[in-house]
C-alpha positions, 0 to 999 in steps of 0.5 A: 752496723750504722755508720757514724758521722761528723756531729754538725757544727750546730750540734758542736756549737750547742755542746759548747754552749751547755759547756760555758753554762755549767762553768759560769760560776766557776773563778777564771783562768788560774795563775800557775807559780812560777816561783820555783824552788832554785835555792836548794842545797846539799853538803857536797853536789858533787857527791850526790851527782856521783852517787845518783849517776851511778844509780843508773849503771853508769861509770863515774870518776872524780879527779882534780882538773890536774889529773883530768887529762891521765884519767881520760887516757886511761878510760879510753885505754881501759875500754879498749876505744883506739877511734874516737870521736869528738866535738871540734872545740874539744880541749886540746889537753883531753885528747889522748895521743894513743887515740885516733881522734875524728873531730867533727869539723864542719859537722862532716862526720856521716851516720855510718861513720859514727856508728862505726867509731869507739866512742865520743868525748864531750863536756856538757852544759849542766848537770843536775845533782839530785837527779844524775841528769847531763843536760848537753846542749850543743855548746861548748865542747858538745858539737851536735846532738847527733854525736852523742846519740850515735856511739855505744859508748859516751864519755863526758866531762863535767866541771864543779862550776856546772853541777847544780843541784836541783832541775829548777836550778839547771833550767835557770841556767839554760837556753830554751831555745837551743837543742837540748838532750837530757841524759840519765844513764846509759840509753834504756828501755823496758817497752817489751814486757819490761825487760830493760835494753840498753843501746836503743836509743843512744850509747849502751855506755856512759863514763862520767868524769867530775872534775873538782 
């Protein structure tokens, strides 16, 4: 069998040549629309993020802020989950005192630590309501990505004030520039022969609590 070889430059020029010819009579470079849609609505967001959170076999509760700290407790009581971690700024008032809490403090939690521990409690930055996406970037109340990637079991706070409807509208509010993890459900796969697995790449377990 002939052994096949780097076409030259000059063929690689004259490619590029006949390329820009036949384009020639063609309009030049397209402008893509950046006006997204970021105005949509929806009778009750926090309904929809609820129902579309627990189309992907996740656990949702809604509660009022008051209740907030007694459905965290029971969560956690419920699960069984006695060693949890957190990120440092966590709310006092989240923290249920049966619970043995590892904040992570100067991010000093390892890798084995983490994957040995119950779970995790943080709050996110946006959660989008038409697609039951939690949207965490290493803000407040959600300490690095490694926290909630490591775990089986992820319990997350969201308030009314930071459901929006839509991905154009979660985008809007967002920081390109910082880490971002979008979370849909608990992590899954299908890649072998499309049976789905859950845990692979991040907590078997989602709860999620909407505060409103």
């Amino acid at each position: 069998m002939a052994e096949a070889t780097e076409p030259s430059a000059t063929a690689k020029a004259a490619v590029l040549g006949r390329i820009r010819a036949a384009l020639a009579d063609r309009p030049g470079p397209v402008t893509v629309p950046r006006d997204y849609d970021r105005t949509r609505s929806t009778a009750d967001p926090l309904a929809l993020l609820a129902e579309r959170v627990e189309d992907y076999r996740a656990t949702v509760h809604r509660v009022d802020a008051a209740e907030l700290p007694d459905r965290i407790a029971s969560s956690l009581a419920a699960r069984g989950a006695r060693r949890m971690a957190a990120p440092v700024d966590l709310p006092t008032t989240w923290l249920a005192p049966e619970v043995t809490w590892r904040l992570d403090t100067d991010q000093a939690l390892t890798i084995d630590e983490l994957d040995g521990i119950d779970g995790v409690l943080t709050g996110c930055a946006v959660a989008i309501a038409e697609t039951g996406t939690l949207v965490l970037d290493a803000g407040a109340a959600q300490g690095r990505r490694l926290l909630t990637l490591l775990p089986d079991y992820h319990l997350c706070v969201v308030r009314a004030d930071q459901v929006a409807v839509s991905l154009p509208e979660a985008l809007a509010r967002l920081d390109g520039t910082r880490p971002l993890t979008f979370v849909s459900g608990p992590s899954a796969t299908s890649d072998i022969e499309l049976n789905r697995v859950e845990g692979v790449h991040g907590p078997r377990t989602l709860e999620v609590v909407i505060v409103g």
